[in-house]
N, C-alpha and C positions, 0 to 999 in steps of 0.2 A: 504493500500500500504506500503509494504517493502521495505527497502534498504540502501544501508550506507552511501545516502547525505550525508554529513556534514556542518552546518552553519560555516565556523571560524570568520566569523566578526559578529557576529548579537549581542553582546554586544557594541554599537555606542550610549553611554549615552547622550541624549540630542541632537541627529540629527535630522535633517528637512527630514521626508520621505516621504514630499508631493510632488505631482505636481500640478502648479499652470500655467494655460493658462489666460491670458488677454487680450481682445479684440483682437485677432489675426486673423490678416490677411495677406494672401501669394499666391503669382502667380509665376509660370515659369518665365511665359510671361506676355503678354498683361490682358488675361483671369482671373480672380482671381479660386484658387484653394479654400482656405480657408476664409470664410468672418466672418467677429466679431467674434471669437470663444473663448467661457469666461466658463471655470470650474476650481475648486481646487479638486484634488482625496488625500485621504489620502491611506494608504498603504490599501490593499483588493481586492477582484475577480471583476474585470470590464469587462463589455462586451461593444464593439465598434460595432456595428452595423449599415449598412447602406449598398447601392445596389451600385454596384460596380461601380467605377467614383465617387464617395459620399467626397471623399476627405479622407477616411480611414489610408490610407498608407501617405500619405503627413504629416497626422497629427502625427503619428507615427516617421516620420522623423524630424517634428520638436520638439517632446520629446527630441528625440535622439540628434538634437544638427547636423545634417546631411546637413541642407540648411542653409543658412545666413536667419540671424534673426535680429530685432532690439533690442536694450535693454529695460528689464522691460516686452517683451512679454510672455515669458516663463522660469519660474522655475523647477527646478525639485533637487532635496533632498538639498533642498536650493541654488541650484547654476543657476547664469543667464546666460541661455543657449547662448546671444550671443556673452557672453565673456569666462565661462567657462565651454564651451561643455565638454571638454578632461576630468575634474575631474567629473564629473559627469558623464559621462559614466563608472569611474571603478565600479559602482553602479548598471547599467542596464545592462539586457542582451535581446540581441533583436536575434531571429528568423522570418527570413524574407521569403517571401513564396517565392520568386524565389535567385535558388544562395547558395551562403553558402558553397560549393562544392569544394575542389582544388582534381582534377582527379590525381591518381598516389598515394595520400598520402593515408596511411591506417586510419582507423577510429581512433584509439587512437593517433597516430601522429599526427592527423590533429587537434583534439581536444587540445590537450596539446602545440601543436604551436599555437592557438589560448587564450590559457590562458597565455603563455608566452608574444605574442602580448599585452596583458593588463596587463602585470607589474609582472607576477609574476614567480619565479625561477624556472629555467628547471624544478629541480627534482620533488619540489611541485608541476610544472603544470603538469608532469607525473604520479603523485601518483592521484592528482584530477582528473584527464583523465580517468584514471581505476575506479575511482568509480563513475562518474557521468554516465559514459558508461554501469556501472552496472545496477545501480539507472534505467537508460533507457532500459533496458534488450537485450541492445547489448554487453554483459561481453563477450558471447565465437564468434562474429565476428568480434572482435575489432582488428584485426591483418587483416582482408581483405583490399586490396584495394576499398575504400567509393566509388569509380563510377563503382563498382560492384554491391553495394549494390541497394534491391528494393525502390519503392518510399516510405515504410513505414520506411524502417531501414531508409532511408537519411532524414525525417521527426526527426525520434528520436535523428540521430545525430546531428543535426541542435538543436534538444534543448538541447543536453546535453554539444555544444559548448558554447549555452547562457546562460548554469548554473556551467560551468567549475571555473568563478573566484569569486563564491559565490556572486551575487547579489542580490540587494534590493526589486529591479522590474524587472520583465520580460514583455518584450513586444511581440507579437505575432502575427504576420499576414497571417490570415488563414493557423492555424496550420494544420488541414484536410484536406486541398485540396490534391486531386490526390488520396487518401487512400478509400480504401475498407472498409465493413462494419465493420470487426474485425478490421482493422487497427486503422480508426476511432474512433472505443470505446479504444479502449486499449492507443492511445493516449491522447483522453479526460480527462480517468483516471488517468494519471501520472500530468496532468494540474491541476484537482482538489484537487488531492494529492498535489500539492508545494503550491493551490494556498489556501488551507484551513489546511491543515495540517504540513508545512512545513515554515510558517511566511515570503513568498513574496509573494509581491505589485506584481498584474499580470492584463494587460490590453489585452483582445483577444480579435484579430479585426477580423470579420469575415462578412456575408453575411446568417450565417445560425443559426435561433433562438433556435433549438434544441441544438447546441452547446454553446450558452449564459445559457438556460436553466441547461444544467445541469454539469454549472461550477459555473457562476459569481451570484452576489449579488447585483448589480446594475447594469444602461447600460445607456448611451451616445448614441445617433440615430444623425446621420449625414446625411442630404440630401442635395446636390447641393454646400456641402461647410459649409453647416451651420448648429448648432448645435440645430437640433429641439426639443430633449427632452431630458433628464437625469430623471431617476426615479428607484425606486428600483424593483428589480426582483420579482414579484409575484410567487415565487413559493414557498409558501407556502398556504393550504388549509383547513379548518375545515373539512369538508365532505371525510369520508377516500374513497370513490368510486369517481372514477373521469372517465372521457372519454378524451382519447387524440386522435386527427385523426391521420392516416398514409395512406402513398401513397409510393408507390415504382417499383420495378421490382428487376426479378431474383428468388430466391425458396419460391416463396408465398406459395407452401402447407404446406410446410415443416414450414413454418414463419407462419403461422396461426395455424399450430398443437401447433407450439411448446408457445405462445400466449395463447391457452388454455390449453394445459398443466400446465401454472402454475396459472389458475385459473382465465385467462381475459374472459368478452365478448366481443367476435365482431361480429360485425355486418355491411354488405358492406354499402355505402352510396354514389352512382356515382361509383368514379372515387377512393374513399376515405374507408376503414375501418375505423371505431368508433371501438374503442377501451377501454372498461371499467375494469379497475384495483381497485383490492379494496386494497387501500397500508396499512389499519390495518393488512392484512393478510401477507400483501409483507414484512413489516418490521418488522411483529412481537410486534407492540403497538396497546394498546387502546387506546382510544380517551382521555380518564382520563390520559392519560403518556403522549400527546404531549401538552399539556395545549395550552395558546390562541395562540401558534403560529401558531398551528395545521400540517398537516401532509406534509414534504416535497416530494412535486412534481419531486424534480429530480429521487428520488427513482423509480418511474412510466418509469420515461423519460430511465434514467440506465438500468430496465428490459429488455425497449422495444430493446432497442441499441443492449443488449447480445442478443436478441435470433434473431436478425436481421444477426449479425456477424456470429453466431453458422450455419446460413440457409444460408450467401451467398444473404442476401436479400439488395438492394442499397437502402437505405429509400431516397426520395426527398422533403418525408411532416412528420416533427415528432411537434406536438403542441399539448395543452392539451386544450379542448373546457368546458364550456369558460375561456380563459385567457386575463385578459384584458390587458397583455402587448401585447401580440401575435397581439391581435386585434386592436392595435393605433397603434404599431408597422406597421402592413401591411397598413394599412390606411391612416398613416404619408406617409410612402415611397412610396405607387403608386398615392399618392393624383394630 
């Protein structure tokens, strides 16, 4: 991934770029939302997983500094969220799955009032606004009115308002929704781009393990409030031949030609394609080149995604069999 991000602060010698949750707990109301929720993240690709109600977004909000907290509950790049929300936020940049939107203002307007809102000067948040809108590959509709645009373009600009005043962490809440299959991928890719190649701390809260899979490097499982498991992301594999299931609708011939075209088997299973990638071949290594970490799975995951978008095909099941996060993963949450 190309483009002319630009870091200007990432030189912060000696800053706190953790976050630190402790024992927390938080309700509305009566009901608790969040119960005992205890991790430290250091800056890196986190995936937030759990079924929707799990307490995902609340948790997110109290990163954020968004609801009254008590002190000592939550840090984040060293500041305590229930006294100094304000400074730590010119740090984060959150993209929130509903909203984000002011109707009337054009994409780059709305973008550079938005980095003005966080501190920084017209002309600089104008000059940011044109390249992070690049960066996101809305450079030639950035002069549209944004409640013009589709639900993918108002996806992109929602991220490229939460990377407009150079943050630390990005937080994410269900960056996908609403998006088509090309959408989908093409936005994953600009997330895996900042969140491995561009040095921010990025937390994507979602509901769908193929999109943890082929971003993040560990993952947080939330069910009912509470924080059932933290472990790292399996996806990496010795054996270059792997099988991943998919389930979908829309141009299955066209998405199973194109599947074998680069060299998959499938084979139906129910409801389900098995799907067998041999990723020595996908990536171009031998087994001798990826030493013991062995072969990454997102490579698999990333194929499937393009030729799903290329065909118009909606995946609903993208996992690679067996994967034993997939499989505690689903066994946690519907338990």
């Amino acid at each position: 991934m190309e483009g002319p991000i630009i870091k200007v602060n990432r030189s912060k010698t000696g800053q706190d770029f953790s976050l630190k949750v402790k024992d927390l707990n938080f309700a509305y109301f009566r009901d608790p939302v969040l119960k005992a929720v205890d991790f430290t993240l250091e800056k890196g690709a986190v995936g937030l997983l759990g079924p929707n109600g799990s307490g995902k977004t609340t948790l997110l909000r109290c990163l954020l500094g968004q609801v009254p907290l008590k002190p000592g509950q939550v840090s984040v790049l060293g500041y305590d969220m229930a006294a100094q929300a304000r400074l730590a936020r010119a740090g984060l940049g959150w993209m929130p799955e509903r909203g984000g939107i002011i109707p009337g203002m054009s994409g780059v307007g709305l973008v550079a009032y938005l980095g003005e809102l966080s501190g920084m000067p017209a002309r600089d948040a104008m000059q940011r606004a044109h390249e992070v809108l690049h960066y996101v590959g809305l450079a030639d509709e950035r002069y549209r009115k944004c409640d013009d645009y589709s639900q993918g373009m108002k996806q992109r600009l929602k991220l490229a308002q939460a990377l407009v005043h150079d943050p630390d962490w990005l937080f994410l809440d269900e960056p996908t929704s609403g998006l088509d299959p090309r959408g989908r991928v093409s936005v994953l890719e600009l997330i895996r781009d900042l969140a491995w190649n561009k040095d921010l701390g990025v937390i994507l809260s979602t509901h769908l393990l193929a999109d943890v899979e082929a971003v993040c490097r560990e993952i947080l499982v939330l069910r009912n409030g509470e924080l059932l498991s933290r472990q790292v992301v399996d996806s990496q594999a010795r054996e270059p031949k792997q099988v991943f299931e998919v389930e979908g609708f829309g141009g299955e011939e066209g998405f199973l030609a194109g599947l074998r075209a680069m060299g998959a088997e499938v084979v139906p299973d129910g409801r389900l394609h098995l799907v067998t990638l041999d990723l020595a071949r996908l990536t171009g290594k031998a087994i001798s080149e990826v030493g013991d970490e062995g072969f990454d799975t997102a490579a698999g995951v990333n194929a499937i995604l393009g030729v799903a978008a290329a065909n118009d095909y909606a995946l609903r099941r993208l996992r690679r069999r067996p994967v034993s996060l997939a499989d505690e993963f689903y066994s946690m949450v519907e338990a």
